[in-house]
C-alpha positions as CSV (number, residue, x, y, z in Angstrom):
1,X,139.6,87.4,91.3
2,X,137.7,85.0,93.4
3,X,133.9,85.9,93.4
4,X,132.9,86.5,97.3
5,X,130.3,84.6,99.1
6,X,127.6,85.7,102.1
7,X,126.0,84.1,103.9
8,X,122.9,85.4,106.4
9,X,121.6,84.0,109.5
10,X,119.5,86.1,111.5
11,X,118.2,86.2,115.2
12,X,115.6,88.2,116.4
13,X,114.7,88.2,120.5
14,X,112.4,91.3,121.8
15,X,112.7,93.1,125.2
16,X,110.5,96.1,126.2
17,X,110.8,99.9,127.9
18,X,109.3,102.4,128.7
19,X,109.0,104.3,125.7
20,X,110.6,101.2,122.9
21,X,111.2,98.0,122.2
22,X,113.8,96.6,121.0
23,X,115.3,93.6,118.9
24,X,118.4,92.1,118.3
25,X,119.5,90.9,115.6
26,X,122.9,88.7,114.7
27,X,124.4,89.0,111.2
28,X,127.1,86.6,110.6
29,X,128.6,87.4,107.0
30,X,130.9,84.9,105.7
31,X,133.1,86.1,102.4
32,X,135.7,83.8,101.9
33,X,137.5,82.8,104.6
34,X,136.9,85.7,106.5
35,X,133.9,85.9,109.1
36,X,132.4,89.2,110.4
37,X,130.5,89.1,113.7
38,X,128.1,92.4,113.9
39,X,125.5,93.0,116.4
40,X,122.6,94.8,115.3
41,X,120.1,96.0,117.8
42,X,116.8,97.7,116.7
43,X,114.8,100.1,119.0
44,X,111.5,100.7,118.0
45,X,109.9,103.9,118.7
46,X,105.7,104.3,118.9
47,X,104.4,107.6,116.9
48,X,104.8,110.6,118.9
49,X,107.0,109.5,121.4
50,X,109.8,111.2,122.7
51,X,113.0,110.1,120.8
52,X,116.2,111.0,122.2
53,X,117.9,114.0,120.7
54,X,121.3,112.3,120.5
55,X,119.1,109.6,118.6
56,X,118.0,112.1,115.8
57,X,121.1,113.7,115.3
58,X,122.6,110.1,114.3
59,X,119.6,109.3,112.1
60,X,120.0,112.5,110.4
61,X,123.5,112.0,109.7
62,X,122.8,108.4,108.0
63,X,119.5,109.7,106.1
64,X,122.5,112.5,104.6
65,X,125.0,109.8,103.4
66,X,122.8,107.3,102.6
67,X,120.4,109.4,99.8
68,X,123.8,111.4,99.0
69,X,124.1,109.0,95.8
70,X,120.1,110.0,94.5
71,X,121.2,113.6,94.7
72,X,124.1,113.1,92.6
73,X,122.4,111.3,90.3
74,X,119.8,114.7,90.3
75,X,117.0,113.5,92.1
76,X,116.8,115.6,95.2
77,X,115.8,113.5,97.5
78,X,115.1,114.9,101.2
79,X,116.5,112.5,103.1
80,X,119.8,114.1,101.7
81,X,119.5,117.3,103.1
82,X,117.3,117.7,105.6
83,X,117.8,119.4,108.8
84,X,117.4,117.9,112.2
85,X,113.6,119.3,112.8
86,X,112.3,117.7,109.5
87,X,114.1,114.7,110.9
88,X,112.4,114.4,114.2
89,X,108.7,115.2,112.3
90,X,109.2,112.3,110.1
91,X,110.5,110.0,112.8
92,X,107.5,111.1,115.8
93,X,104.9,110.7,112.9
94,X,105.1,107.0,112.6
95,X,106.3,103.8,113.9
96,X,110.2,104.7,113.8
97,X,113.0,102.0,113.6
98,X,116.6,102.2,114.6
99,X,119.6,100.1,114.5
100,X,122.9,100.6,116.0
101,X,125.9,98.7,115.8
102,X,127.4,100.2,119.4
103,X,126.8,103.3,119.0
104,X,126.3,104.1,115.3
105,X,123.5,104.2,113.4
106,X,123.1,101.9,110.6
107,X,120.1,101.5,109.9
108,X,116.1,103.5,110.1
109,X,112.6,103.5,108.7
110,X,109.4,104.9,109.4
111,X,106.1,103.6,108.7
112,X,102.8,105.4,108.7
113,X,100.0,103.9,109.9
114,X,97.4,107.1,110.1
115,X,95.7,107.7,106.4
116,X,96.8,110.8,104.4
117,X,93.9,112.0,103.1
118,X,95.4,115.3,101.3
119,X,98.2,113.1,99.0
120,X,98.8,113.7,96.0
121,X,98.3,110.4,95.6
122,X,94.9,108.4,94.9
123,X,96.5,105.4,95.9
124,X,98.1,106.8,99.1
125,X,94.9,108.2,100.5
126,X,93.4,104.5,101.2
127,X,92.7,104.0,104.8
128,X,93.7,100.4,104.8
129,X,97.2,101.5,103.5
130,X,100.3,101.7,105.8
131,X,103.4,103.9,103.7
132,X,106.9,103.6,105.0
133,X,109.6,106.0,104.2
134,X,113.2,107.2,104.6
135,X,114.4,103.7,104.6
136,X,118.0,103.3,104.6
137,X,121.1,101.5,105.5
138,X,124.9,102.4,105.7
139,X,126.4,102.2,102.8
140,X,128.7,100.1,103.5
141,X,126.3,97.3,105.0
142,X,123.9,97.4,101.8
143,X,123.2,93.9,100.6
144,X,123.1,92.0,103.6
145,X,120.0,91.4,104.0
146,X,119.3,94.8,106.4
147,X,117.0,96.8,104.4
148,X,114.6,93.3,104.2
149,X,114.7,93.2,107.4
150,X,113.3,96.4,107.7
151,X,110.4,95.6,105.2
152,X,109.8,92.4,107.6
153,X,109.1,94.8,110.7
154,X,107.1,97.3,108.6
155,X,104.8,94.4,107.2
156,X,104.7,93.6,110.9
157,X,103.2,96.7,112.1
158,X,101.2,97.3,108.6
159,X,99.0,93.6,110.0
160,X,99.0,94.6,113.3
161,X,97.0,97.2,112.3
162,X,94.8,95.6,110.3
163,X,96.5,97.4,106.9
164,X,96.0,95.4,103.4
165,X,98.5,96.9,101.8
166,X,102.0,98.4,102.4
167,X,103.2,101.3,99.9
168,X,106.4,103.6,99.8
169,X,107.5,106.1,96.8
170,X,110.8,106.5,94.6
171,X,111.9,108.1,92.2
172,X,110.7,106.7,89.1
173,X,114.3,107.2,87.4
174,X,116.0,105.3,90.5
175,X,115.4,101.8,88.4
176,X,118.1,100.0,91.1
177,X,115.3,100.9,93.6
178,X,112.4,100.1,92.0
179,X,113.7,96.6,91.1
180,X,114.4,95.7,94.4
181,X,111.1,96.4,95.9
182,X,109.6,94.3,93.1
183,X,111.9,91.2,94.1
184,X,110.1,91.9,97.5
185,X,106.8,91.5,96.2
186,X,105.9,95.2,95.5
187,X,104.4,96.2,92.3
188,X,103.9,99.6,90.6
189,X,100.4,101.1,91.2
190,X,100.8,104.6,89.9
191,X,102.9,107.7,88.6
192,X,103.2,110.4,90.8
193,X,104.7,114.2,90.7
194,X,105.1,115.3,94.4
195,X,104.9,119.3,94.8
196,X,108.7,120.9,94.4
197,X,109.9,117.9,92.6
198,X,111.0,118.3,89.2
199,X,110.9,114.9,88.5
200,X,108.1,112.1,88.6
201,X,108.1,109.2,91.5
202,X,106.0,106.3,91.3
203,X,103.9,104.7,94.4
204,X,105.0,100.6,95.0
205,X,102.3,98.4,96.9
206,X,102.8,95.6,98.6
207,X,99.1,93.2,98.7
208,X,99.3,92.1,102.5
209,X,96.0,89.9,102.1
């Protein structure tokens, strides 16, 4: 069976409104002889914001499918079942990111700019520190180059803001996860049980100096 072969090329260009901006960005995928054409655009949304309920809903839905695989794998993740509420408090509290292919979601992540002085975490409670979460992609687009894209516009806002260092959790049994942050650059800094879980996460830092 003939192995496939991709290709990425990307191309950002930024507009502006009211209450988001937005980017565009082109993914041409070749595998084999067969070309795919997809048109991603990303809206960004600033914290507290209003986000468009039709906007949550979709997020929500994609944050379900996405972490459904953690779940079965018995880490309860709450991207997996959260409701629509805990949806919009996670997006409004950070610098949210969205992208659509037409109408669909396909894409989202949220990054925190604000310190959290009351984590768990030693590491998390720096106040040069910017933490993303709920990262995800449709399955079916994984490993095209999506979710780094993502990490690119988090690191983006983490400078703007004059952050050193950009962090995000997992589960510490998701080993698929951890080892592709660290081919990003983002190393293990500490070993964390967040309260309700009955398993340990650890905390990945990205040095943005």
């Amino acid at each position: 069976m003939p192995t496939a072969k991709s290709r990425l090329r990307r191309r950002l260009s930024p507009s502006s409104s009211a209450t988001a901006r937005e980017r565009t960005e082109e993914l041409r995928i070749e595998r084999d002889h067969d070309d795919i054409q997809l048109r991603l655009k990303w809206t960004r949304f600033e914290p507290r914001s209003e986000i468009p309920a039709e906007i949550v809903d979709r997020v929500g839905r994609l944050l379900h499918v996405a972490y459904a695989p953690l779940v079965s794998r018995g880490l309860s993740d709450s991207g997996a079942t959260q409701d629509r509420s805990r949806t919009l408090e996670r997006l409004s509290r950070g610098v949210a990111f969205v992208g659509s292919i037409r109408d669909e979601v396909v894409a989202t992540g949220t990054v925190y700019l604000e310190p959290y002085p009351r984590s768990p975490s030693r590491w998390c409670r720096r106040n040069d520190l910017a933490f993303f979460v709920q990262l995800a992609v449709k399955p079916q687009l994984q490993r095209r180059g999506i979710g780094s894209t993502l990490l690119t516009l988090f690191e983006h806002e983490a400078r703007a803001a004059s952050k050193r260092h950009l962090a995000l959790d997992t589960a510490e049994a998701a080993n698929d996860l951890v080892a592709f942050y660290q081919r990003r650059s983002f190393e293990l800094v500490e070993s964390v049980r967040w309260p309700g879980k009955r398993y340990r996460s650890v905390i990945l830092s990205k040095d943005l100096t």
